[in-house]
C-alpha positions in Angstrom: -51.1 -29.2 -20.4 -47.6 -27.8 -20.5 -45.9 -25.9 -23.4 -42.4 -27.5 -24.6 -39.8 -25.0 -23.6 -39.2 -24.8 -27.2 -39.3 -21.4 -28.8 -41.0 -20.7 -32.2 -42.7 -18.1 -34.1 -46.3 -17.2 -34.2 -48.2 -14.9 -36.9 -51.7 -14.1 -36.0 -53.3 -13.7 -39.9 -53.4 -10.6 -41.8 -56.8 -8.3 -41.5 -60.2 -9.6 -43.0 -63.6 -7.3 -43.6 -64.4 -8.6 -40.0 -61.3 -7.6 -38.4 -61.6 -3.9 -39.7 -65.3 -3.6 -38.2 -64.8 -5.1 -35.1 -66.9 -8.3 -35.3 -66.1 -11.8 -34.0 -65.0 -14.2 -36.8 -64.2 -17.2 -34.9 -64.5 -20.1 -37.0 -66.5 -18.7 -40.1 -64.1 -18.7 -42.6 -63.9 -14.8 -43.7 -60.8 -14.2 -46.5 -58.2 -11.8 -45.9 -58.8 -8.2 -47.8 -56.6 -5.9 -49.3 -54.8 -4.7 -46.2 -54.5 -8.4 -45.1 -52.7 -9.4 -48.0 -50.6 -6.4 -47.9 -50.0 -7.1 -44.1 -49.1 -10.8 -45.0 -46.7 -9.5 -47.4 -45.0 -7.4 -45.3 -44.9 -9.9 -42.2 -43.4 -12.1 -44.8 -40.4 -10.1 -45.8 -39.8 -9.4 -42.1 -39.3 -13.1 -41.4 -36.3 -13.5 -44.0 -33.6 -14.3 -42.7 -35.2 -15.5 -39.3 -34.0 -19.2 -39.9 -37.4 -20.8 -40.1 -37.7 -23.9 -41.3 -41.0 -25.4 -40.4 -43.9 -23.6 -41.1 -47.3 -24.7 -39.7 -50.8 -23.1 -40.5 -54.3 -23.4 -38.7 -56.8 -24.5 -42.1 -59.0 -21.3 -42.1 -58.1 -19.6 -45.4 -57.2 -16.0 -43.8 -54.5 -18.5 -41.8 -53.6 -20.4 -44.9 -53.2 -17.1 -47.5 -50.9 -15.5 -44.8 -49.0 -18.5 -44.2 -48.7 -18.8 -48.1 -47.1 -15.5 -48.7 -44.3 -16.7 -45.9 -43.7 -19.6 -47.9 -43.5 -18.1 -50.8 -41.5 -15.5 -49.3 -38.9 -18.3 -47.6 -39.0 -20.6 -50.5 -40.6 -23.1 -47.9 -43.6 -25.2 -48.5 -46.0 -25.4 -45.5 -45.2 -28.6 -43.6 -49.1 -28.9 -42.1 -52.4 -27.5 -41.9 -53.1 -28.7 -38.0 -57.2 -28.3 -37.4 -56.2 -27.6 -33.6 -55.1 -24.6 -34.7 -58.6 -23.2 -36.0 -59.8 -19.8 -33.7 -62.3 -20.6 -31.3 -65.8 -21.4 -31.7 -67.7 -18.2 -30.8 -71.2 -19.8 -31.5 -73.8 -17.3 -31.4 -71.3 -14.6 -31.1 -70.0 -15.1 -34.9 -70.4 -12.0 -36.3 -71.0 -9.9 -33.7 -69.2 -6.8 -32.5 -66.5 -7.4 -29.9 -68.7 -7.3 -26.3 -67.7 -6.7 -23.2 -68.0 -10.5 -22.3 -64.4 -11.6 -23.1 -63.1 -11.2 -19.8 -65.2 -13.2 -18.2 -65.3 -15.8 -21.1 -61.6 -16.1 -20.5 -62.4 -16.5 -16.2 -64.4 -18.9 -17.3 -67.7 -17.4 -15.8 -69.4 -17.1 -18.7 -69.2 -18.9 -21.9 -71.8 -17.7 -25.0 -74.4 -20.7 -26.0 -72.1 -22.0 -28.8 -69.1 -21.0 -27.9 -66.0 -23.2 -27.1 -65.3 -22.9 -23.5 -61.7 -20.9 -22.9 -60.4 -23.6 -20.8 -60.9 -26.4 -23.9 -59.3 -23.6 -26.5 -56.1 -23.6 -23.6 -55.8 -27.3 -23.7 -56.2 -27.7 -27.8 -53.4 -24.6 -28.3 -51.2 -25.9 -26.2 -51.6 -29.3 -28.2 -51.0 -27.7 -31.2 -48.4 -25.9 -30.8 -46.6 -28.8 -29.0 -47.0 -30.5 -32.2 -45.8 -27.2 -34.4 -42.8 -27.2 -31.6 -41.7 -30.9 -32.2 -41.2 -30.4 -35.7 -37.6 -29.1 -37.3 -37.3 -25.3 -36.1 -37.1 -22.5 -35.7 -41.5 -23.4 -36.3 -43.2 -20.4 -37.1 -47.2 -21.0 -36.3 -49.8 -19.2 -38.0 -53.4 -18.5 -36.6 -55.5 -16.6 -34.5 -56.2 -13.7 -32.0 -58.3 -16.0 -29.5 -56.0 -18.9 -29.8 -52.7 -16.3 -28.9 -54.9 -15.4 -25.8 -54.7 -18.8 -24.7 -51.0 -19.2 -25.9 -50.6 -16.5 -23.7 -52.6 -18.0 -20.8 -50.2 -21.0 -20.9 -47.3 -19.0 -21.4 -48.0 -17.4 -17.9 -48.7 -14.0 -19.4 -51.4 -11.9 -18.9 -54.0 -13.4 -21.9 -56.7 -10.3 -22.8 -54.1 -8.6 -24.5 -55.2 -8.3 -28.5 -52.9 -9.4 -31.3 -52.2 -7.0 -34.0 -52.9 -8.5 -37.5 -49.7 -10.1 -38.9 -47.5 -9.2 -36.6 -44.8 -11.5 -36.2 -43.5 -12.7 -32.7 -40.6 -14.4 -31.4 -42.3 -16.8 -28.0 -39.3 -17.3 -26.4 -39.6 -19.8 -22.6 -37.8 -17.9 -19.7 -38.7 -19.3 -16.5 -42.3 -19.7 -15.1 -43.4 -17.2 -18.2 -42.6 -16.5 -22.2 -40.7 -13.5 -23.3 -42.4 -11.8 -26.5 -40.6 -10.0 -28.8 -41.8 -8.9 -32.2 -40.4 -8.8 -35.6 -39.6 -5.3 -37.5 -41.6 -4.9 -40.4 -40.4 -3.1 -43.4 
């Protein structure tokens, strides 16, 4: 599936216990801790003045608080909770530590009993954020590390490239591949 050319926002959620020791969250639903919140906060008050006027949020609550805080932040309320958007499903690799399998996962040579096969991740992201993209914009999309990787995929960009937490960043179409740029943070 192709991306619209449209460009849009996207703010991978703020840092969890998880994040901090390296394990794979996927789709168990971990809360932001204190640094996320704080990270939230401070991705929030870099996107004043950004123009956004749709904001869309995968449903996992570390998505959902950090999308909250940009609302709050914009005076926006957030438009939908889309379930496409959830981070994969790492199966037996929830709360793991990081391996050494993710390139090949993302090759599509080996996928982890459990876990949702790269290629089906691609095709659900790319639904998503068509759907984020078709709403009023400038869209900002909030969710996950795995899910940018396959943004990224799509994008033409080189995908194993990790997403800092809550880090805003402007995915701009040029061409056969996206143009990145990130947001300063105060």
């Amino acid at each position: 599936m192709r991306l619209n050319p449209i460009p849009f926002w996207f703010l991978r959620h703020g840092e969890t216990d998880w994040n901090a020791q390296g394990l794979s969250q996927g789709q168990t639903d971990i809360p932001l801790n204190a640094i996320g919140r704080a990270q939230a906060e401070r991705a929030a008050q870099a996107l004043r003045g950004k123009g956004i006027a749709t904001i869309v949020t995968s449903p996992l609550s570390r998505a959902r608080e950090t999308a909250e805080a940009v609302a709050r932040a914009l005076s926006l309320p957030i438009a939908a909770e889309d379930p496409e958007l959830m981070e994969v499903r790492f199966g037996e690799q929830e709360g793991q530590p990081m391996g050494d399998w993710y390139d090949d996962w993302i090759a599509g040579t080996l996928t982890p009993p459990g876990c949702e096969p790269f290629a089906e991740l691609r095709a659900r992201t790319a639904r998503a954020i068509n759907r984020a993209t078709a709403r009023p914009g400038p869209v900002l999309v909030v969710a996950h590390g795995a899910l940018f990787r396959a943004f990224r995929w799509e994008a033409g960009l080189e995908p194993n490239i990790r997403t800092p937490n809550a880090l805003p960043l402007w995915c701009e179409p040029q061409g056969a591949a996206w143009a990145l740029h990130h947001a300063d943070l105060p």
